[in-house]
C-alpha positions, 0 to 999 in steps of 0.5 A: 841879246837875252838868253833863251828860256828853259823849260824845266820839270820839278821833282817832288823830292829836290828841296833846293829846286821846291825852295827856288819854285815856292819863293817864286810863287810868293812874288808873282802877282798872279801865283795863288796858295795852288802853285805851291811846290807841295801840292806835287808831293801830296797829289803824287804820294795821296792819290798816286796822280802823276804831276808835271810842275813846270818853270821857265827859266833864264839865266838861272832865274825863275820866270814862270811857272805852271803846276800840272797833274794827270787824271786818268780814270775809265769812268771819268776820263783821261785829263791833264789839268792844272791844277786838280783838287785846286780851285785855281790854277794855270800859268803864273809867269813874269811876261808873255815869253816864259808863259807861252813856252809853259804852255806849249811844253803843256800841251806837248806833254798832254797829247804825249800823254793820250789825254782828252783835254787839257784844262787850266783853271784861272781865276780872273780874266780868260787867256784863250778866250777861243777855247771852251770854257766852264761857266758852272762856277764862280769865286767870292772874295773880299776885303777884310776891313782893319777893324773887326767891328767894321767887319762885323757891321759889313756882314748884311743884317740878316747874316749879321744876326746869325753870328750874333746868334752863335756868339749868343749860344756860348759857342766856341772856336779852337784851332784843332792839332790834327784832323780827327774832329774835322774828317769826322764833322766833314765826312758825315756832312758830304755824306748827307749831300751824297757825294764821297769823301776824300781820304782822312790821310789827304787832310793831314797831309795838308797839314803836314805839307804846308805847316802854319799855312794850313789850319783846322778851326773847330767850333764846339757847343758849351758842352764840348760838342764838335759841331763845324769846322773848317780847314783853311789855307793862308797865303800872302795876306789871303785867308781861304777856308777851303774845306769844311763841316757840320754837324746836323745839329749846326744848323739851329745853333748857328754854328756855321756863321759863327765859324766864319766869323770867328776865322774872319776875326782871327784873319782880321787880327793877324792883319790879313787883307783878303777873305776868300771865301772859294768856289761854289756852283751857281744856283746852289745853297752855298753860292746863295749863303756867300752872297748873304755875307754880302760877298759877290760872285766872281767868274773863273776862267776854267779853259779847255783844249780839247783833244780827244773829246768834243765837249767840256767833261761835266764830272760834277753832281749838277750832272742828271746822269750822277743822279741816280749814284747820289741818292745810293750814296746817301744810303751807304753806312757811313763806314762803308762809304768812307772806305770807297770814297777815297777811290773814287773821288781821286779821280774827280780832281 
């Protein structure tokens, strides 16, 4: 007869635990670059968010795993999710035990909390397909071909011709040290589109975080000019560009396609298998620039449990009633919008 499984909580602080946690991760097929252990430290120390990361164990072996954070906020409600500011998410278990016993020890701690919903946040196939779900948005990932060449003629023409445009015009790509260029390029550009940004000592400790796993590409024009960026994450052999930015100027010099060339190019040297190009709402500019690499979209599985509430939240810019705050935003001096930003959008998660 085996042993029971054990229901346990990581602290941010216990290496030894986080080293077990992160080896896991790497080899469960269903773990993504979201359940590493450091995203506890960063969302507690960041944005003072409390986490809930939890592993089923057995026999003092690691079955299972679930990253959980709690958002409450009078203005957009009161949450446990897994995982906020991550794209994916949910259990990433070894069999149906470990897994259904993160979950009820989720949702015990979620109605403990007095949250209104609990949300988990799976890339591929649902695993309550009775509960609500988010079908705003979708994924876009894709092979990355052996050769970089076939990578290029992989690109449809009309892309293909963009990067051809950039390499054309001298441009330049250099993995940055800091996060200095890329917060100045990126928090310029949310700023036009009206939303706030996150705060600058989040992306540096991204950085700080998750070491060679995490990296900052700046493109420049011949003259030295930051005009894209981007912030991206490896993991296995997956390339994610997660973050990122561009100057108004980008556009007309095709600095944008040539960023994501040249990171498809370096992922492609580095052997890496799998570009993933991240989420995007549907119907929008950056959905439509994805499907032109002739990347095609892919659901996520966001499900809710709700408690507290009778619909899923739409805590998102497609919301009419964030239309008006949008249009102000975009009207803040820069500064001022950088330093109200960071206390706001630590509640959107």
């Amino acid at each position: 007869m085996s042993a029971p499984i054990r229901i346990a909580r990581l602290a941010a602080q216990d290496q030894a635990a986080s080293t077990r946690w992160d080896a896991f991760v790497q080899s469960c097929p269903q773990a993504t670059f979201f359940h590493r252990s450091g995203w506890l430290r960063i969302i507690e120390s960041v944005f003072g968010h409390r986490g809930f990361f939890l592993y089923a164990e057995r026999d003092g072996a690691i079955e299972g795993v679930l990253p959980l954070a709690e958002v409450k906020s009078r203005l957009f409600g009161h949450s446990v999710a897994s995982l906020p500011f991550a794209v994916y998410g949910g259990v990433a278990a070894l069999n149906d035990e470990a897994a259904a016993a993160l979950e009820a020890e989720a949702e015990k701690i979620a109605r403990g909390q007095g949250a209104e919903h609990l949300e988990y946040r799976y890339l591929g196939s649902a695993r309550h397909p009775d509960w609500p779900r988010q079908d705003l948005y979708v994924t876009f990932r894709k092979e990355i071909l052996p050769d970089e060449e076939a990578n290029m003629l992989a690109i449809p023409r009309k892309q293909r011709a963009m990067v051809r445009k950039g390499i054309k015009n001298e441009l330049r790509a250099q993995i940055d040290p800091n996060v200095d260029r890329f917060f100045d390029l990126y928090a310029d550009n949310v700023h036009r589109h009206g939303t706030p940004a996150m705060p600058k000592k989040y992306f540096q400790a991204l950085l700080d975080e998750f070491g060679a796993d995490a990296e900052v590409l700046t493109v420049t024009a011949p003259d030295g000019k930051p005009l894209s960026t981007v912030l991206t994450f490896y993991f296995r052999d997956e390339c994610l560009p997660y973050y990122a930015g561009d100057d108004e100027a980008a556009r007309d010099l095709a600095a944008n396609d040539f960023k994501y060339w040249e990171l498809m190019r370096r992922a492609c040297a580095r052997g890496l298998k799998v570009f993933d190009y991240g989420r995007s709402k549907q119907g929008t500019g950056p959905y439509a620039f994805k499907k032109n690499w002739g990347f095609e979209p892919q659901p996520l599985s966001y499900e809710y449990r709700l408690f507290k509430r009778d619909a899923i939240p739409q805590n998102n810019p497609n919301n009419p009633k964030y239309q008006f705050l949008i249009k102000t935003w975009r009207k803040l001096p820069i500064g001022v919008a950088n330093w109200l930003g960071p206390f706001i959008v630590k509640n959107l998660g």
